[in-house]
N, C-alpha and C positions, 0 to 999 in steps of 0.2 A: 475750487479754491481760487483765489484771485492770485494769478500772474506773480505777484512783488510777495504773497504769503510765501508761495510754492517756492518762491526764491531764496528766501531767508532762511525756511527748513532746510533746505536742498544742503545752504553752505554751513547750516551746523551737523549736519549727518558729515557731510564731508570730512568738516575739521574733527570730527570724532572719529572717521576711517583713518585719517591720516595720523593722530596721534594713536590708534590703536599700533599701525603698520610699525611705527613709532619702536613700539611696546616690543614686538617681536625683534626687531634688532637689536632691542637692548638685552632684551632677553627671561629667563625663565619665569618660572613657574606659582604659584598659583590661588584662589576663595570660593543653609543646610536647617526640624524643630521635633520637640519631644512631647508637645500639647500642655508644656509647664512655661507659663510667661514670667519674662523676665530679662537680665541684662544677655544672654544666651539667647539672641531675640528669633522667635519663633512666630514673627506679623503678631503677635497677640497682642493684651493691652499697654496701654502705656506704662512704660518702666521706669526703677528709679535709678541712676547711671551714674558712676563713681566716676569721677576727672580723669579719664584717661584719653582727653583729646589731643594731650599737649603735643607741643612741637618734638620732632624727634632729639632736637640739638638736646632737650631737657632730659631728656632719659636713657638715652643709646650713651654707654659708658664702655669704654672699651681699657679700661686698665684694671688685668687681672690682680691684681698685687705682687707680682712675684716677675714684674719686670718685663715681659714678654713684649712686644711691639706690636701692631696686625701687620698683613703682608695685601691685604686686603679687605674688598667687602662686598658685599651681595648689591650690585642696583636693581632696587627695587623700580617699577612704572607707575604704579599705584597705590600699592600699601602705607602706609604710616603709623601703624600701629607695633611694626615690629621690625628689628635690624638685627642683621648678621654680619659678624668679620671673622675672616680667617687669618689661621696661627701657623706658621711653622709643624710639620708634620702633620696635617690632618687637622688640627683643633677648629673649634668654628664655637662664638661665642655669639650667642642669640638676647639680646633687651628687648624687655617686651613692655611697649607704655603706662604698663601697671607699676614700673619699674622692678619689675623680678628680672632674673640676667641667669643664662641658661649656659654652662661648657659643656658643649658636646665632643666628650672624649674618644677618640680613636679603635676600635676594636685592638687589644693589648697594649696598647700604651698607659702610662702611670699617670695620676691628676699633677699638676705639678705643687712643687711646695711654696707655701706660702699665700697659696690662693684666698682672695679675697674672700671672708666670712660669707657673705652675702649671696655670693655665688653660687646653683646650684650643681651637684653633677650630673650629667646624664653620658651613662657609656654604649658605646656601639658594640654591637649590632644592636638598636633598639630594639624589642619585644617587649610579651609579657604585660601589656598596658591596659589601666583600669580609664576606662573612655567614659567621663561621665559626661562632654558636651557632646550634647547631637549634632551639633554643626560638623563637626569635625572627622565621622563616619565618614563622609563623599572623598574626602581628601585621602582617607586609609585607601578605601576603594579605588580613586583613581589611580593611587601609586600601586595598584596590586599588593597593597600593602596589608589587607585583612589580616592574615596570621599571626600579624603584631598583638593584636588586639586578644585579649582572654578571658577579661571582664569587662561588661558592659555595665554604667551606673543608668540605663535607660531602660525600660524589660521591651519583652520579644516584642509585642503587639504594639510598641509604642514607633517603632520602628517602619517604615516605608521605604526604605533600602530594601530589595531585593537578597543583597548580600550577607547583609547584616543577619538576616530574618535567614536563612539558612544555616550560617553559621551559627546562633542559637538552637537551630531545631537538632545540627549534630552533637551540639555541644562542644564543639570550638569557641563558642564564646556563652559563659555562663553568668546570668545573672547577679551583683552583686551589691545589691542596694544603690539608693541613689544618692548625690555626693552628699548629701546632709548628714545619713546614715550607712554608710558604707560597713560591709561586713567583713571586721579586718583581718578575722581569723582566713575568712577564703582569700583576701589577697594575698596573705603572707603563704597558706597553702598551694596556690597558685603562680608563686614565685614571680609577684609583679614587680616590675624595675621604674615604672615608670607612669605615674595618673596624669591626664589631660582633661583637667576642666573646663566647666564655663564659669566665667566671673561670679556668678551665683555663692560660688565657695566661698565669696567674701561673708557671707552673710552666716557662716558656717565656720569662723577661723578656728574655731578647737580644731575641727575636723581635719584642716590644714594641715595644722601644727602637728598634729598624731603620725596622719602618712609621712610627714617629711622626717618625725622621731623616728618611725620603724623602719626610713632609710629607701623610703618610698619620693624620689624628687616630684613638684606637683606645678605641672604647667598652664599657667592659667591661660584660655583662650578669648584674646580677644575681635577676631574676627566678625563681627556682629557688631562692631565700636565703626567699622567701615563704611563711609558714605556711599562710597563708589564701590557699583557692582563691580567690577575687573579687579578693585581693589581687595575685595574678600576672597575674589580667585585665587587671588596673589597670593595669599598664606598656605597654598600646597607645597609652594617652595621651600617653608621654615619646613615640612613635613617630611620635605625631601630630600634637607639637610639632614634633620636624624634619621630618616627610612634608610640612606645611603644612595636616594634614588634621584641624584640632582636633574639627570637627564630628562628621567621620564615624567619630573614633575616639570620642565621645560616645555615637553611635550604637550603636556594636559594643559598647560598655562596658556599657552599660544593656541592652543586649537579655539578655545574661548573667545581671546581676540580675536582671532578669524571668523567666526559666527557674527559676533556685530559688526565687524568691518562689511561682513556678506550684508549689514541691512539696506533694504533699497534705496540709494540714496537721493531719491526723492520723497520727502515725508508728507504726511497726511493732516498733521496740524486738528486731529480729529483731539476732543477732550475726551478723557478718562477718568470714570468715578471707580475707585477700586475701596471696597469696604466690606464690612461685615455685620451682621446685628448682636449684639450684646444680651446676657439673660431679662436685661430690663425695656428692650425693645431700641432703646439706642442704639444710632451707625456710629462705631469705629473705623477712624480711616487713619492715613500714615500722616507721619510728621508731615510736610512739605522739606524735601530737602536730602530726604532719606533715600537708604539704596533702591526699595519700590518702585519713590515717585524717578528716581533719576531712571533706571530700566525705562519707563512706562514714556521718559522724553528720550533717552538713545533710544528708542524704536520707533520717534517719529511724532509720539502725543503731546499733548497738553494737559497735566496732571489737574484736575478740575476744584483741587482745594488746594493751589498753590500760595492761595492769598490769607489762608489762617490765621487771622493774629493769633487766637489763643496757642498757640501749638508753639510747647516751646522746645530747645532744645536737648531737655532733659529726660524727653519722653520717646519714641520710635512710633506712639500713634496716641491720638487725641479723638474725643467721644465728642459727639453732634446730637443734640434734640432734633427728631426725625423732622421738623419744621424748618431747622436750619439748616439738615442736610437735604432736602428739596428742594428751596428754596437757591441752594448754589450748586446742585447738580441735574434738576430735573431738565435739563436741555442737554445735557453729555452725552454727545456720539454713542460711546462703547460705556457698557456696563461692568464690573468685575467684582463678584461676590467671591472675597477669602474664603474658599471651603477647606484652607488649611485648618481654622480659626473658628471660626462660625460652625453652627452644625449644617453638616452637608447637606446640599440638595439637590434634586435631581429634575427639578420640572421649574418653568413661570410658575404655573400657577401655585408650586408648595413654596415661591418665596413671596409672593401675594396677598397668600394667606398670612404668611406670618406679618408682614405690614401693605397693607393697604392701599397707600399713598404711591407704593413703590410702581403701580400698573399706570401711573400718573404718566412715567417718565417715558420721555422721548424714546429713550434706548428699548423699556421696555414695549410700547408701541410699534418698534418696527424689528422686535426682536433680533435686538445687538446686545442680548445678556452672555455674559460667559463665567463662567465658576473654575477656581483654579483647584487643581486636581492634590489630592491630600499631600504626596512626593514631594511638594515644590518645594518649598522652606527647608527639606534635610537633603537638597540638591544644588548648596552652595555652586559644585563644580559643574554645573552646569548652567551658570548665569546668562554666558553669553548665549546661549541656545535659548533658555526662556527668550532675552528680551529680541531675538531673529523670532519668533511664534509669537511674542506682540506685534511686532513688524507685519507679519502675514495678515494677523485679526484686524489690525491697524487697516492695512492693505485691500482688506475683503477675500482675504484665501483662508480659507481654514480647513484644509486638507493635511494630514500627518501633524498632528498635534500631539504634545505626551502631557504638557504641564495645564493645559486649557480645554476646557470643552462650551460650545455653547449648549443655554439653557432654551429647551422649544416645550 
């Protein structure tokens, strides 16, 4: 790499250690797919994405009706998509850019009166919760938090959690339709207090409206809305407000930033085509812009469809005629086939076969293929480690991988 390249990578790896180092001082905690595409973004197709980008000043409302003042508030590093402030005795009031507003009530404390209509309640000790986004599983898990959970809207096999996938086999958590269809005789059986979806439930408002009639509050997750990887870490925090677990999602939130603060901070400036083939033989790749391609540049690359026009912001990945995806990546260093996404594969030659043209590419020539392992997408809380294991591939190490393997 030329001298003045290696220089210019060198000082934004830097200014990304140091704002991470940043992130730890200020402090906690933390930001996962079901194989169903959609605003609950699982790498799959391009989606279609309700306005929830706005600025926080537009949504974060912190006047319960009933008079109260904050005393406080959560600084966030990176999120944007969600705020928290705290009340007098315990209380902690969570807006969440879809503009839903969340009071997390105290184990024995009373709601107070007057509370604004709009408002929903949620009481501590949270439990008892019907999980219909998959993103959101990593985050239960990293706060030790599984036992909260009792219904799953995702089933067993869909699952790539280790934890998840046992607690199903004991029957600690039971399947219970997916958010469209939920089976509300078992959540009311099952004494749920509390459903966390994925935005997908827009598309579904009866369904909404029923949980929150039977006294079910319904937390929509928008962590997937996240540009920045650190940023989707970041929502273990809101997890950690209701789990009661502030510390340990402190914990898990910073350890993240330290994985890419660990990245070398000499970069490689190598391009990266990361895609997948579609049932019609088209490569699907990521927005330009998204939390993927930004991973794929904190570890050092150069995202190789950064200059997409078509790709707009309404979508999380945009589709390529296999002509014009050659055409702008068949020179990129490092290869990366979604095997979240795509159907898996296990060799060169089975993705070869599937398109032709693919044996054309540089990468695949000097065997720089790599396939990401099915886990990645419902391992939100583990971003920063993903993009430290692009760092490595980046690097030319690929020893102790969990989320990448190459293809020989």
């Amino acid at each position: 790499m030329p001298r003045s390249g290696a220089r210019a990578v060198a000082r934004r790896l830097h200014a990304l250690v140091a704002a991470s180092l940043l992130c730890v001082v200020l402090a906690c905690a933390a930001a996962c797919a079901s194989g169903e595409s959609g605003p609950s973004d699982n790498g799959g197709n391009a989606d279609t994405r309700e306005p929830t980008t706005r600025l926080v000043e537009s949504y974060r409302n912190v006047d319960l009706g009933c008079g109260w003042v904050p005393t406080g508030s959560m600084e966030l590093s990176y999120a944007k998509r969600f705020t928290v402030d705290y009340f007098e005795g315990g209380y902690a009031l969570a807006c969440v850019a879809d503009g839903n507003r969340y009071l997390i009530v105290p184990e024995g404390a009373s709601v107070p009166t007057n509370l604004a209509s709009d408002i929903q309640v949620v009481r501590q000790p949270v439990g008892d919760v019907y999980l219909a986004a998959s993103d959101s599983m990593c985050l239960f898990d990293a706060l030790g938090a599984m036992d909260r959970i009792s219904v799953s809207g995702i089933e067993r096999d869909d699952w790539s959690i280790p934890a998840a996938r046992d607690a199903m086999d004991s029957g600690a958590i039971v399947y219970g339709g997916k958010y469209r269809s939920p089976d509300y005789e078992l959540l009311l059986s099952r004494g749920v207090r509390l459903a966390v979806e994925s935005s997908m439930i827009n598309h579904a408002p009866e369904v909404r409206e029923k949980l929150i009639e039977l006294g079910i509050p319904v937390l929509v997750e928008l962590s997937s809305y996240e540009d920045e990887p650190l940023a989707r870490v970041e929502w273990v925090r809101l997890y950690g407000v209701l789990c009661g677990e502030d510390d340990r999602a402190t914990d898990a939130f910073e350890e993240q930033v330290r994985q890419v603060s660990s990245v070398a901070p000499v970069g490689t400036s190598k391009t990266v085509a990361f895609f997948y083939l579609n049932g019609s033989g088209s490569a699907v790749v990521r927005r330009p812009g998204d939390y993927v391609t930004r991973m794929i540049e904190q570890a050092g690359g150069t995202y190789a469809f950064g200059n997409l026009e078509d790709a707009t912001l309404g979508s999380s990945s945009t589709t390529m005629q296999m002509e014009q995806f050659y055409a702008t990546a068949k020179d990129a260093d490092v290869v990366i086939y979604n095997g979240t996404v795509g159907d898996d594969v296990t060799s060169l030659e089975e993705l070869v076969d599937r398109e032709p043209l693919l044996g054309r590419f540089r990468a695949f020539e000097q065997g720089n293929v790599w396939v990401t392992n099915q886990n990645m997408y419902q391992q939100m809380m583990s971003s920063g480690s993903i993009i430290a294991e692009l760092n490595k591939v980046l690097c030319g190490t690929s020893d102790q991988l969990t989320y990448l393997r190459r293809l020989t």
